[in-house]
One Martini backbone bead per residue (centre of mass of N, CA, C, O) as a GRO file, in nm:
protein
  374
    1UNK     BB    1  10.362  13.127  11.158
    2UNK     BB    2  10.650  13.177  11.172
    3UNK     BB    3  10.741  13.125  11.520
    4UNK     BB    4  10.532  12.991  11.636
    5UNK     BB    5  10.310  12.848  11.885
    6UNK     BB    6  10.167  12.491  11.873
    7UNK     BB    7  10.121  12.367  12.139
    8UNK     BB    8  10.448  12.201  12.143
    9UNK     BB    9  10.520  12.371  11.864
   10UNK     BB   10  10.763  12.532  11.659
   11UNK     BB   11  10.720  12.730  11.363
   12UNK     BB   12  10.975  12.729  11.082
   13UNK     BB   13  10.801  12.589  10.802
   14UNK     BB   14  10.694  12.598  10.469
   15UNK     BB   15  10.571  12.287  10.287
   16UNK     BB   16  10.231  12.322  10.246
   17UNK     BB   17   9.950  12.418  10.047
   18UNK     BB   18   9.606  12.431  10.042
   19UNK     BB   19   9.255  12.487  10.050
   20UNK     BB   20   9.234  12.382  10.414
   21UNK     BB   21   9.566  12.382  10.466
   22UNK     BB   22   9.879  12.381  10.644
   23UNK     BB   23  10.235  12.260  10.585
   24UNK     BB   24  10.474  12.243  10.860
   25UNK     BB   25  10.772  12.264  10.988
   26UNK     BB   26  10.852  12.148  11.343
   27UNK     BB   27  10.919  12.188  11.694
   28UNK     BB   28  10.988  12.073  12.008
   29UNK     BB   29  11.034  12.248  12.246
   30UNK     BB   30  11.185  12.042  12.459
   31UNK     BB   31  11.336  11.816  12.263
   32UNK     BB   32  11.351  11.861  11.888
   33UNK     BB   33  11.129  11.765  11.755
   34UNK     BB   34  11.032  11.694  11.427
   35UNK     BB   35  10.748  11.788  11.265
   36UNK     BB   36  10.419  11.763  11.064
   37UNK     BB   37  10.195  12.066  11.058
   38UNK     BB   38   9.872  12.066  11.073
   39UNK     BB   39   9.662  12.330  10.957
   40UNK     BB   40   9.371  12.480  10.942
   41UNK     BB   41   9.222  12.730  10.794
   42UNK     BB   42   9.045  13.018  10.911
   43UNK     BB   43   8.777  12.931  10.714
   44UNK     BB   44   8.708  12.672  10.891
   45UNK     BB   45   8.679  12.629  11.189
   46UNK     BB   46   8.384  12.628  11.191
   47UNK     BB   47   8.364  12.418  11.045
   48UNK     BB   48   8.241  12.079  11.182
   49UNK     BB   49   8.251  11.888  10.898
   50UNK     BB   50   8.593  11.957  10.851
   51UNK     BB   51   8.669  11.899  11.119
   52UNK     BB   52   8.637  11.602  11.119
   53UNK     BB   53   8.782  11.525  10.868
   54UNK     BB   54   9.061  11.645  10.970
   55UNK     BB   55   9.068  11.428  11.195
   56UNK     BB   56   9.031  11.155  11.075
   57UNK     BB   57   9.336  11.119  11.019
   58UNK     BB   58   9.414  11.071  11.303
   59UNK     BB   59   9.232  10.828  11.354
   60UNK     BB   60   9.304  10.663  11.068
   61UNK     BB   61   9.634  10.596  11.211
   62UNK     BB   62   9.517  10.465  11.494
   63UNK     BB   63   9.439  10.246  11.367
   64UNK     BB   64   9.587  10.071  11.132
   65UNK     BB   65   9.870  10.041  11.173
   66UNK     BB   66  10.127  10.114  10.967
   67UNK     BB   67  10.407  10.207  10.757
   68UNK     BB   68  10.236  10.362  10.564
   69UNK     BB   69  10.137  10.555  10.791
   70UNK     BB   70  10.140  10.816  10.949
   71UNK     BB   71  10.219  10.932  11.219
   72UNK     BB   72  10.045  11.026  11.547
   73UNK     BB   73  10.134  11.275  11.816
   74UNK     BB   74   9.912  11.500  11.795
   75UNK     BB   75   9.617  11.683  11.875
   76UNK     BB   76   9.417  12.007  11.812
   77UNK     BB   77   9.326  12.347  11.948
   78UNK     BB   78   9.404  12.683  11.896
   79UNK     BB   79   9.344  13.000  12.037
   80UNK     BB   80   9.184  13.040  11.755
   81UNK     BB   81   9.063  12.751  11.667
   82UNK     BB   82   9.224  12.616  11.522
   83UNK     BB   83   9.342  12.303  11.373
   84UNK     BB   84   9.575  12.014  11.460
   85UNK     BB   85   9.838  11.809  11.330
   86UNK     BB   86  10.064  11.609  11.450
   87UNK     BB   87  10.349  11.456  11.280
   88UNK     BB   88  10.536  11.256  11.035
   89UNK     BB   89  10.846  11.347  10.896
   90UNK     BB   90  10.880  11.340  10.564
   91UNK     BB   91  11.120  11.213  10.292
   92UNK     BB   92  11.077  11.339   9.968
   93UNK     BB   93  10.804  11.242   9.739
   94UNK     BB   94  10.574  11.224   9.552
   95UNK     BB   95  10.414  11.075   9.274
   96UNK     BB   96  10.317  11.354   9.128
   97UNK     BB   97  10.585  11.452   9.115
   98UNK     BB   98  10.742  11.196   8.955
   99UNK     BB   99  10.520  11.232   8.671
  100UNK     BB  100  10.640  11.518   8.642
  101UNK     BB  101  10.930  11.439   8.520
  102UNK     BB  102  10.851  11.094   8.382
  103UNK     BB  103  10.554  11.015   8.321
  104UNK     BB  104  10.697  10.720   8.333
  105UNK     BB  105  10.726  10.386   8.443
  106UNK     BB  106  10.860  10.127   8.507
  107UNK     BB  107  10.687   9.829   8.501
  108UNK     BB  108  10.818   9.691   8.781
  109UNK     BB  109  10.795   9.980   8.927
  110UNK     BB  110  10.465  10.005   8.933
  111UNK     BB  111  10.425   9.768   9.045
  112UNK     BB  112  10.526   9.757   9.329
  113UNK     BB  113  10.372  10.072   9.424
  114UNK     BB  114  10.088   9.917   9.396
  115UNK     BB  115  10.149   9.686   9.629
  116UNK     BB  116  10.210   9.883   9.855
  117UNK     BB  117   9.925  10.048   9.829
  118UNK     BB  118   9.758   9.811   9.866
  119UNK     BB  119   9.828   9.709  10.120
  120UNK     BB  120   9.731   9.967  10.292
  121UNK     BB  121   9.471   9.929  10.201
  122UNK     BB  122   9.398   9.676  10.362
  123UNK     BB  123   9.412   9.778  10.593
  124UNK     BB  124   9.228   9.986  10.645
  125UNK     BB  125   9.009   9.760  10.506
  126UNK     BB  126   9.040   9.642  10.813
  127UNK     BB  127   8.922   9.886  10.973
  128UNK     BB  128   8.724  10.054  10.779
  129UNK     BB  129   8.863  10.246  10.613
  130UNK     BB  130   8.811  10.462  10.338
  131UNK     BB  131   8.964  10.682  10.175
  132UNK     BB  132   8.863  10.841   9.851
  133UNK     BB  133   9.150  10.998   9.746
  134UNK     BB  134   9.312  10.836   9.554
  135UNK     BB  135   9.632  10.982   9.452
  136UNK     BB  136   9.937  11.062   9.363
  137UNK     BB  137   9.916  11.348   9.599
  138UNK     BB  138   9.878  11.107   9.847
  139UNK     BB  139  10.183  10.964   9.733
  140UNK     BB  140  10.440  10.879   9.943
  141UNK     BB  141  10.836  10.860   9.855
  142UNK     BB  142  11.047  10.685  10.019
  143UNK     BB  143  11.372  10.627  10.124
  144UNK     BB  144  11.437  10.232  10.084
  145UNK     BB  145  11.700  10.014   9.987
  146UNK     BB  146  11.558   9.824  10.070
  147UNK     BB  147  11.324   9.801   9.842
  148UNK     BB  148  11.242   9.767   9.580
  149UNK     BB  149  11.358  10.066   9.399
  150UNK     BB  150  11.393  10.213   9.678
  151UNK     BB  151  11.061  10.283   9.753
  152UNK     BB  152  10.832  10.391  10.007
  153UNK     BB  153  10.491  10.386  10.091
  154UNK     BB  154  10.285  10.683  10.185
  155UNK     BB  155   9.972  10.762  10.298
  156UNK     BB  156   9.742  11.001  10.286
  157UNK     BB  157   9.462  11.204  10.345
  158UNK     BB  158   9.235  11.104  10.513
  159UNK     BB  159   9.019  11.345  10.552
  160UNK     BB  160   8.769  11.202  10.360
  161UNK     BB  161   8.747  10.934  10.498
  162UNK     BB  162   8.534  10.618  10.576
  163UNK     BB  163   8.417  10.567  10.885
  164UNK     BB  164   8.364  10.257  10.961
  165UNK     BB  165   8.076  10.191  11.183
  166UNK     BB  166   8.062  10.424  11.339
  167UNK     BB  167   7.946  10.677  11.142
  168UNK     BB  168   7.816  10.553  10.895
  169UNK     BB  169   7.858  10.839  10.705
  170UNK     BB  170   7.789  11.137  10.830
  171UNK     BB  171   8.044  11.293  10.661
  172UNK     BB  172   7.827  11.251  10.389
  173UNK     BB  173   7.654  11.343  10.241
  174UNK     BB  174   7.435  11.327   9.951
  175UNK     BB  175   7.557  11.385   9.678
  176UNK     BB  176   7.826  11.441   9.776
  177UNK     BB  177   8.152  11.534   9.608
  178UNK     BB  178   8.421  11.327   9.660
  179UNK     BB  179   8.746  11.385   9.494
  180UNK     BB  180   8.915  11.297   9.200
  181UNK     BB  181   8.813  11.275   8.880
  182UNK     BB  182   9.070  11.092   8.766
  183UNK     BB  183   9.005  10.866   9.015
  184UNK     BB  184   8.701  10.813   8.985
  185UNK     BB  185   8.450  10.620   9.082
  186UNK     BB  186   8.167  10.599   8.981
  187UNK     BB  187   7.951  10.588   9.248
  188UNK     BB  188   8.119  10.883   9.331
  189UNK     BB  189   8.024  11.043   9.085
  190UNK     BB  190   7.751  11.036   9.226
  191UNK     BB  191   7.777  10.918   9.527
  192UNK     BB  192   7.987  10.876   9.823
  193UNK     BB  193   7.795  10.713   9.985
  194UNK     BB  194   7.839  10.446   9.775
  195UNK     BB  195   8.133  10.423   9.877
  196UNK     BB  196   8.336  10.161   9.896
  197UNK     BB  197   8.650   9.920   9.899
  198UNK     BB  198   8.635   9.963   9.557
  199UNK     BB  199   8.704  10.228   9.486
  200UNK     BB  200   9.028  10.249   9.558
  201UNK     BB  201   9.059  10.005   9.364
  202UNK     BB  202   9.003  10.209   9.118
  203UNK     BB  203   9.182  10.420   9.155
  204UNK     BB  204   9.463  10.182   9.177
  205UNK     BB  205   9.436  10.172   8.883
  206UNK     BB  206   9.464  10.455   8.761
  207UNK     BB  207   9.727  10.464   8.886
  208UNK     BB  208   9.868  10.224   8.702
  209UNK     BB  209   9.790  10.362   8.429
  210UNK     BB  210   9.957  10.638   8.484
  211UNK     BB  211  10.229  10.494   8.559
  212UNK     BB  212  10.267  10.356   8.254
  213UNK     BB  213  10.135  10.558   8.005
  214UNK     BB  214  10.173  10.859   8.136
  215UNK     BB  215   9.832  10.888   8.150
  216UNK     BB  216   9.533  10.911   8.235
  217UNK     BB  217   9.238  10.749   8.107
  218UNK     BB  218   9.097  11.024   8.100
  219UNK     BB  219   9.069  11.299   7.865
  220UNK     BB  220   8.975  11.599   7.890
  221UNK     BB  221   8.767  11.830   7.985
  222UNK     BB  222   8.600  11.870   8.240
  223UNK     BB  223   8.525  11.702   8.517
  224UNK     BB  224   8.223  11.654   8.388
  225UNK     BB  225   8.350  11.479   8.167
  226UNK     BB  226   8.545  11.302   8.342
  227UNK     BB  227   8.280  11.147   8.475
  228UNK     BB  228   8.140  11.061   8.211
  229UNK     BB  229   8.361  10.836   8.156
  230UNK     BB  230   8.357  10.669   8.411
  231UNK     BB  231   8.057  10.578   8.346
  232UNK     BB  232   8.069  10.512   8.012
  233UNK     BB  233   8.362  10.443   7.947
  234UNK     BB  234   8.606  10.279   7.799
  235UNK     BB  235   8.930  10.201   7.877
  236UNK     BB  236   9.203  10.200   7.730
  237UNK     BB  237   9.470   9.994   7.609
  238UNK     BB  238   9.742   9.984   7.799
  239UNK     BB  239   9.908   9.861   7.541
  240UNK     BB  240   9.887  10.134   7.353
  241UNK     BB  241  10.154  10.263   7.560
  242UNK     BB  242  10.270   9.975   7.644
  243UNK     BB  243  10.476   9.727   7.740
  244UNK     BB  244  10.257   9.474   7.890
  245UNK     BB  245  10.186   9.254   8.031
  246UNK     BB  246   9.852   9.043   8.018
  247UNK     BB  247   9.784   9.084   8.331
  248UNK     BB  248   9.783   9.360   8.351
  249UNK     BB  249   9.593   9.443   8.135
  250UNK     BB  250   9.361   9.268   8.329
  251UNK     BB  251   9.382   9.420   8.581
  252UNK     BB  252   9.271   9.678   8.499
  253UNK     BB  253   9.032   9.655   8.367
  254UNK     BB  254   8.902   9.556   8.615
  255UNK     BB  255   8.937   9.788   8.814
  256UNK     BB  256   8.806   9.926   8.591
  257UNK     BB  257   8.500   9.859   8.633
  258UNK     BB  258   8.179  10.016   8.670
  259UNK     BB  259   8.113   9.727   8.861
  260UNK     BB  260   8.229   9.618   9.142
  261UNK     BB  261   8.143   9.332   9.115
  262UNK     BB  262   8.396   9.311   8.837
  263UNK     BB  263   8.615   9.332   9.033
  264UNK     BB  264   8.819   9.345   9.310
  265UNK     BB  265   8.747   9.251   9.652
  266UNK     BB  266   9.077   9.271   9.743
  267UNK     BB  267   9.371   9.385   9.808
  268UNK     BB  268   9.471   9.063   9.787
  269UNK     BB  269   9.364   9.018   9.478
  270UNK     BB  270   9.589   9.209   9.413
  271UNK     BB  271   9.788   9.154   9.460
  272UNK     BB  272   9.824   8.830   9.323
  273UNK     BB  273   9.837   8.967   9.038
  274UNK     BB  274  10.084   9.160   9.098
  275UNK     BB  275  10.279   8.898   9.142
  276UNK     BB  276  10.193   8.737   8.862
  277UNK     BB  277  10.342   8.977   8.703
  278UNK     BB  278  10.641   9.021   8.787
  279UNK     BB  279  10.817   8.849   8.682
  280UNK     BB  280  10.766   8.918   8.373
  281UNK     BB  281  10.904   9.266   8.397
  282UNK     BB  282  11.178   9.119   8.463
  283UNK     BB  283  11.209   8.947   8.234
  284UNK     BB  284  11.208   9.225   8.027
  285UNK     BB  285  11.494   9.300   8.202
  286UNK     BB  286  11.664   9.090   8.097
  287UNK     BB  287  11.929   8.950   7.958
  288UNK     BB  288  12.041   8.843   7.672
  289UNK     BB  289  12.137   8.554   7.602
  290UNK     BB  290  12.467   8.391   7.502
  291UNK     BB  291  12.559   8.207   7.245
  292UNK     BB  292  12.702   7.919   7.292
  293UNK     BB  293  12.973   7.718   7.144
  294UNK     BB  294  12.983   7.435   7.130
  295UNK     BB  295  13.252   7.192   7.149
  296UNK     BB  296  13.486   7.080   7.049
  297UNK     BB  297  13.589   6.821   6.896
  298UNK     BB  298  13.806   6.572   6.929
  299UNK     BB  299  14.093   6.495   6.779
  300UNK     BB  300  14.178   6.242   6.639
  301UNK     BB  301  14.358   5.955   6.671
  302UNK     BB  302  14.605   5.840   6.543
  303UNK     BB  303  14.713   5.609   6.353
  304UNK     BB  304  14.818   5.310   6.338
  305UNK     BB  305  14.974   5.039   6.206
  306UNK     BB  306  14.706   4.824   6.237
  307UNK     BB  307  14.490   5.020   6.030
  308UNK     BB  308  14.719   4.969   5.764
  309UNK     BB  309  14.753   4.671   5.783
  310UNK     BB  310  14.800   4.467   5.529
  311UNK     BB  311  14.592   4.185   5.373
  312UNK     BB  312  14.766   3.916   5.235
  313UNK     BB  313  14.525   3.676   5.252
  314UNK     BB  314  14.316   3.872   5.107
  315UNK     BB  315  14.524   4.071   4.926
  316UNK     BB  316  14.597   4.362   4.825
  317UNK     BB  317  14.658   4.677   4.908
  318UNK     BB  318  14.388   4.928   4.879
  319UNK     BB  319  14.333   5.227   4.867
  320UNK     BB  320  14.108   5.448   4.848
  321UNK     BB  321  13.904   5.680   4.618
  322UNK     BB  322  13.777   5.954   4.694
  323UNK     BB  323  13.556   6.147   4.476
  324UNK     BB  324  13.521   5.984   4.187
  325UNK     BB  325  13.474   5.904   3.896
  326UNK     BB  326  13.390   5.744   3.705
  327UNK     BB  327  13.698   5.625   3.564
  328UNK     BB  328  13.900   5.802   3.665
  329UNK     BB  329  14.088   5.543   3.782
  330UNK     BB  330  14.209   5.523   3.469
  331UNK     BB  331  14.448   5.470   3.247
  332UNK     BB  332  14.552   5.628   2.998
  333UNK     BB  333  14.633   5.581   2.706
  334UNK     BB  334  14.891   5.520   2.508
  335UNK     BB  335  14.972   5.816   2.329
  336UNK     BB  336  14.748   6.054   2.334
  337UNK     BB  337  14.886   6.319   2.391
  338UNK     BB  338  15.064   6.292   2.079
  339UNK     BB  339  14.832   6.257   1.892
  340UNK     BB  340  14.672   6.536   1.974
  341UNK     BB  341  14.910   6.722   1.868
  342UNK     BB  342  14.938   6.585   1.576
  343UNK     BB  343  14.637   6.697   1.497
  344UNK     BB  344  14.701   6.976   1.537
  345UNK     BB  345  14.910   7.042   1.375
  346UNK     BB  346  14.749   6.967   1.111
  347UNK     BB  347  14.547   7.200   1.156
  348UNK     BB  348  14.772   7.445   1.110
  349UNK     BB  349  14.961   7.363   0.845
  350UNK     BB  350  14.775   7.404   0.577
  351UNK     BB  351  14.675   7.718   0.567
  352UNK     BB  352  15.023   7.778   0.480
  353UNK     BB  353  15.076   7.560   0.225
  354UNK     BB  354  14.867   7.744   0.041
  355UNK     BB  355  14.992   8.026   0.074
  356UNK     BB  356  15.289   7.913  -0.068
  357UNK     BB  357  15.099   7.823  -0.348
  358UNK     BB  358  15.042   8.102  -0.443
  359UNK     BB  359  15.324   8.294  -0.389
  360UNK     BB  360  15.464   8.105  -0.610
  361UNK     BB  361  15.254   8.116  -0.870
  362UNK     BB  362  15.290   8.423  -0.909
  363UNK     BB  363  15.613   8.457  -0.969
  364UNK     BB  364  15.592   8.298  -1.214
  365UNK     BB  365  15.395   8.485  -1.381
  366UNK     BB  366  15.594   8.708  -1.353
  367UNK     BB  367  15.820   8.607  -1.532
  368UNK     BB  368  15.734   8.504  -1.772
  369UNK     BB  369  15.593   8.773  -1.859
  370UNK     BB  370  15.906   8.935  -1.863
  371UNK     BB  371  16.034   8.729  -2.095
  372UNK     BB  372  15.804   8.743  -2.324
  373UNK     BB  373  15.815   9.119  -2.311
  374UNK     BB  374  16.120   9.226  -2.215
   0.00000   0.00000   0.00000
């Protein structure tokens, strides 16, 4: 397809293939103007149920009228038969990309992107329009630095989704399963055309679980076996996974109930939760004040000469002497410590003069005996 002309562009490069289509960027042949460029791959052109779902995006892109949806410029059929859709090309990555690199964001982060989710999910959802397959690779961000965290959600791939009441959902025949196991509600496990305005809303919950948890909230086994937890299991408590308000976590529990009327009834409704829970969010990212020490008191201004002037009046003053034992403030006896050293004095010198009087008495018994046996 590199240099081929599909309708009024000519195709550049390409930028992804998916099942059913792949997606080109192209250049308007006269202006220049760059789109991205969706052609439906030739084993679909015949089926006219793939056809019209194909189309269905840009029709759901003119209906919505949101900034969060892609403008849709052009759209035909070339002439092999293959259906086209020009659109604006946007510069960024998925959702499903950034989840891939660094598995989960910052809970501030996650409630701001699922606010911009909801807030296009109520356009459209005021529109009629159901998307039916809400997953992270269906969410473009584009950077935004007007916008807390700098990234603007755009939503993608409405090709599945169900315009109501214009078809009736009549591109939708009974039974048949249509969206992605990992965030499909209850409903549409079972049957897509029972799925109305709050399937979505329970796929914006597990992808808020997703975005903070780090992992789906149901894992393991094959798609019917996660179809069958969505069924019948109760989602793992987000707080087991990260330390989120406790708003955030009775919002997500909430939205993903089993049954519809369980949930939020709208997506205005989830806005109001998670705006009620972003201060929180906000403020365990706030820095821990420092306790500052109140300030030293100042230091009494010196006494005045009035201050300590003697009431000779009243008699002689006598300045207190403050923390002094009872009787301590007393004179000591005259004479007290000469006592007590010449009590000690004689307590030191008796048993040096009994032993000069045993050391006498030697000397002499010595001598007597010397002259008596000569």
């Amino acid at each position: 397809m590199i240099g081929q002309t599909i309708g009024n562009y000519r195709v550049t490069d390409l930028l992804g293939e998916g099942g059913v289509g792949a997606v080109y960027r192209a250049e308007h042949t006269m202006v220049g103007h760059a789109v991205a460029l969706k052609v439906l791959l030739p084993q679909w052109s015949r089926n006219q149920g793939v056809i019209k779902r194909f189309f269905n995006e840009a029709r759901a892109a003119t209906r919505i009228q949101h900034r969060g949806i892609p403008e849709v410029y052009d759209c035909g059929v070339n002439g092999d038969g293959r259906a086209w859709i020009a659109m604006q090309l946007l510069e960024g990555e998925t959702l499903g990309a950034l989840l891939g690199k660094q598995a989960r964001l910052p809970v501030a982060e996650a409630i701001e992107l699922a606010r911009q989710i909801a807030d296009i999910l109520g356009a459209a959802h005021a529109s009629n329009i159901v998307h039916r397959d809400l997953k992270p690779d269906n969410i473009f961000l584009v950077r935004d630095p007007s916008l807390p965290g700098g990234r603007r959600v755009v939503l993608l791939d409405f090709g599945i989704a169900k315009l109501a009441p214009e078809d009736g959902g009549a591109a939708t025949r009974t039974g048949i399963i249509m969206g992605t196991p990992d965030y499909m509600a209850p409903e549409q496990c079972m049957a897509a055309k029972r799925a109305d305005h709050r399937a979505d809303l329970y796929a914006l919950g597990c992808i808020l679980f997703h975005m903070i948890a780090g992992r789906v909230p149901f894992q393991g086994g094959g798609p019917g076996a996660i179809m069958a937890a969505h069924l019948g299991s109760p989602p793992p408590p987000l707080g087991k996974f990260a330390r989120v308000p406790a708003g955030i976590d009775a919002l997500v529990t909430r939205l993903m109930a089993k049954e519809p009327e369980g949930r939020c009834q709208s997506a205005a409704e989830v806005i109001a939760g998670l705006s009620g829970a972003a201060p929180v969010a906000q403020a365990a990212r706030a820095p821990v004040p420092v306790a500052v020490p109140p300030p030293a008191a100042p230091a009494p201004a010196p006494p005045d000469a009035e201050t300590f002037k003697p009431n000779f009046e009243s008699g002689p003053y006598v300045p207190a002497l403050p923390h002094l034992a009872p009787g301590a403030d007393k004179e000591p006896a005259p004479h007290a410590g000469l006592a007590a050293a010449r009590d000690q004095a004689r307590k030191s010198i008796a048993p040096a003069i009994v032993l000069a009087l045993i050391v006498v008495a030697a000397l002499a018994m010595m001598i007597i005996g010397y002259i008596a046996y000569g």
